[in-house]
N, C-alpha and C positions, 0 to 999 in steps of 0.2 A: 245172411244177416249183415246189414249194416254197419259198421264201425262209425262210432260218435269221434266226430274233429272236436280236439280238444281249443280251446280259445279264450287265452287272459282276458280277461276284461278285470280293467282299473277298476278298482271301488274308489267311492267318495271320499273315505278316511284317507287313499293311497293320492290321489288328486288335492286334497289338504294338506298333508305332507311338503308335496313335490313346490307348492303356492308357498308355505312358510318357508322350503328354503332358499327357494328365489330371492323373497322376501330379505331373508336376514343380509346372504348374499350383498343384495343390493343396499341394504342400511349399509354393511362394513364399508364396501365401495364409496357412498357416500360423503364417509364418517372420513373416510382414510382421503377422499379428493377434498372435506372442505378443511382437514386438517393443513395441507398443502398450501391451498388455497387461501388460507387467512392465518396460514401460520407466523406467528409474533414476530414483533423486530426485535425483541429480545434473544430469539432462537440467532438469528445474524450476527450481533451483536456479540455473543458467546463465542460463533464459530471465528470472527474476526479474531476477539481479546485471544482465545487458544492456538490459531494460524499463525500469528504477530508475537507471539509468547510472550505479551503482557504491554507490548510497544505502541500499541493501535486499540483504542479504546472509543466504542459508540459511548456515550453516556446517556441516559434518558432516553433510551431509544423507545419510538413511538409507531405505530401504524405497523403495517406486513412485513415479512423477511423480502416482499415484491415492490413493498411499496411503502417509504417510512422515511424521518430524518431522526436526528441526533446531536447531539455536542460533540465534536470529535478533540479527544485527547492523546496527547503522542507520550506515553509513560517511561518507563528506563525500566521495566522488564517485572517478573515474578517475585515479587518481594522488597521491591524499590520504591520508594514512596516519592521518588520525582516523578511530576506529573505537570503539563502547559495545557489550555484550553485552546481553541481556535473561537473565533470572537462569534458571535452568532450562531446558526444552525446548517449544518450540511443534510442534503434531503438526498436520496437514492429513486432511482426505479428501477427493477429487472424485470425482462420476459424471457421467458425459456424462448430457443427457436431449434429448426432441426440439428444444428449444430454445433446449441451450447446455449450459454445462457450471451443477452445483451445488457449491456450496463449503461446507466447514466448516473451521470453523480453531480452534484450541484453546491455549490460553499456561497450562502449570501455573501462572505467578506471577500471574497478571490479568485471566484471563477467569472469573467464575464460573460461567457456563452456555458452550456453545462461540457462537461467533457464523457467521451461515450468511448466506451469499448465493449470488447467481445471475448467472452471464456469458452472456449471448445477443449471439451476434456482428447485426450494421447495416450495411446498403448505408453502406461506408466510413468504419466506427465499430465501438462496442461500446457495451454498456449493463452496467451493473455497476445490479444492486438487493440490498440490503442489507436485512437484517430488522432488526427493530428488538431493539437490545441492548444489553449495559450491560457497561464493563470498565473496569479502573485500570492505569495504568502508570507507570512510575517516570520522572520527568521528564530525571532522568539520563543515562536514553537517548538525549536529544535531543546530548547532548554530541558523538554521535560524527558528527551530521552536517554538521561543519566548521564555517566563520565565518558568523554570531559567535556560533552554539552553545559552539563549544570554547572560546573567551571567559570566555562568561559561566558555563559549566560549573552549570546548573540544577539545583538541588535540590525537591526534593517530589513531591510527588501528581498526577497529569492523569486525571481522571474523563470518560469518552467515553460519550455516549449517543445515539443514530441514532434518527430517528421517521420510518417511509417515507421512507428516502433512495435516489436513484435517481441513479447519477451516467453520462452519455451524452458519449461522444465520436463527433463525426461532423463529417469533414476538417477533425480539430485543432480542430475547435471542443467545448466543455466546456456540457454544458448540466446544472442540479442540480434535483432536484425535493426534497420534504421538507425536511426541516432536520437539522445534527446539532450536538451543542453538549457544548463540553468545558470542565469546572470545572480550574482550575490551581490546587492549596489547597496553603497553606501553603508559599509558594516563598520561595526564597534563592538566593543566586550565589556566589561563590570572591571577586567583584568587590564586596561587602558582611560589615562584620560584624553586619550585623542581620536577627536570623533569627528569626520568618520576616518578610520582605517584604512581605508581603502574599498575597490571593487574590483571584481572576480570573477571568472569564467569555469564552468567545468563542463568537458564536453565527453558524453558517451556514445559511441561507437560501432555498430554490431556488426560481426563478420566470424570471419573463422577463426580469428581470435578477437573478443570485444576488449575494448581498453578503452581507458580511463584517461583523460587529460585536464591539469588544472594551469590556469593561466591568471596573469593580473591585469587586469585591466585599469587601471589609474590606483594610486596611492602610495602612502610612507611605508606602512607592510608589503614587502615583497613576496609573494607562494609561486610557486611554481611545482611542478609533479606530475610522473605516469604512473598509469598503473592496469594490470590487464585479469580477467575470471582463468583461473585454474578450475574449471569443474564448477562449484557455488560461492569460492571463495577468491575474494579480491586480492589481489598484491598490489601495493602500490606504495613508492617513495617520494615527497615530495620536500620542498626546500622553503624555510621561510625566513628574511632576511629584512633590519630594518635600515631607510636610508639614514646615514650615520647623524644626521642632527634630531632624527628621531628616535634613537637607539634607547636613551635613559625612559622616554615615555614608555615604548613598549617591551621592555627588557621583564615587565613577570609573564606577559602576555608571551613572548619568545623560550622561556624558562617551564611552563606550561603545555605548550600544544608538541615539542618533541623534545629531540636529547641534542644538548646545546653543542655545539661545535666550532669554537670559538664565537666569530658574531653571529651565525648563522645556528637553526636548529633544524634536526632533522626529523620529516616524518614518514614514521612508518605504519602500514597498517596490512595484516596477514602474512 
């Protein structure tokens, strides 16, 4: 007597099944790439204001977290109602690449070519490198990110230029490579009537130890100062001194920005 081979055979119900959850499968895939894919520049815009902890503000942000511009405002933090505008609209674009994400960023008032860099996430860090570029911004800005910006309430010129700057976080530690160095021409404050103040150098550094250097380049205010990263956090002393026929002009401006020490005042910061 023969033995019957037993043999599944799929029914139609089991073949309807298997079709709907391809099906759904492929909606969530979908759902979840065009989520991605056209997710808001308001999602950006969040993650910036919470990274910045209130100091970096998109305003009205428009179009993709890939692909969008904005108002950019520089605030004074969580709870501070100092806030400066930048004049016009700054525009973004990112692409993901095997590496990281690429950046470009664009200011109608400041940038004359767009300036671009690259995000590659680090075993418990990131590395941010920057190309090398050249843009101007109205020192004014600095006004909205609190004390003693709002203070001094800064007028003129800040020229930023980057030469292979590489800047690495890895657990809160801040490592910089290249250098970037910004000209401050032509400044004044609300806290002086003498305008302009003078102009300014500040040059950053990266190495095994990154430091900080500010210099003067013409004017009646004198600064000068170093200063170097401990881990995330800057140390730096600097000196600001007026030439003595200009001392009565800027003596609330010198009484302000450090702790006076006879004619000279001293700053510190960390």
């Amino acid at each position: 007597m023969r033995r019957r081979t037993g043999v599944h055979r799929q029914t139609p119900q089991g073949n309807q099944g298997a079709g709907w959850g391809y099906a759904w499968l492929g909606g969530w895939v979908g759902l979840a790439g065009a989520l991605i894919f056209f997710a808001p520049a308001s999602w950006l815009a969040s993650a910036v204001l919470r990274t910045s902890q209130g100091h970096v503000v998109l305003a009205g942000a428009q179009g993709t977290v890939w692909r969008g511009s904005a108002q950019l405002e520089l605030g004074g933090g969580s709870g501070s109602k100092d806030k400066t505008a930048l004049p016009g609209q700054v525009r973004w674009q990112i692409q993901p690449s095997w590496s990281g994400l690429r950046i470009q960023f664009n200011a109608s008032c400041c940038t004359p070519q767009d300036l671009q860099a690259s995000l590659a996430p680090r075993w418990g860090g990131a590395k941010l490198s920057v190309a090398n570029g050249l843009s101007n911004w109205p020192a004014a800005l600095l006004g909205g990110l609190g004390t003693p910006w709002n203070t001094l309430q800064p007028e003129g010129l800040l020229k930023l230029s980057t030469q292979d700057l590489q800047l690495e976080w890895v657990e809160g530690r801040l490592r910089v490579v290249g250098s970037a160095q910004v000209d401050a021409l032509q400044m004044a404050s609300r806290l002086s009537t003498l305008r302009p103040m003078g102009s300014y150098r500040l040059n950053l550094t990266g190495g095994q130890v990154s430091t900080l250097n500010l210099e003067t380049v013409e004017g009646s205010l004198r600064l000068s100062g170093s200063g170097q990263w401990a881990g995330s956090r800057l140390h730096f002393q600097g000196f600001a001194v007026a030439e003595p026929e200009r001392e009565a002009a800027l003596a609330n401006l010198l009484n302000i920005i450090g702790r006076r020490d006879g004619a000279r005042s001293i700053i510190t910061v960390g």
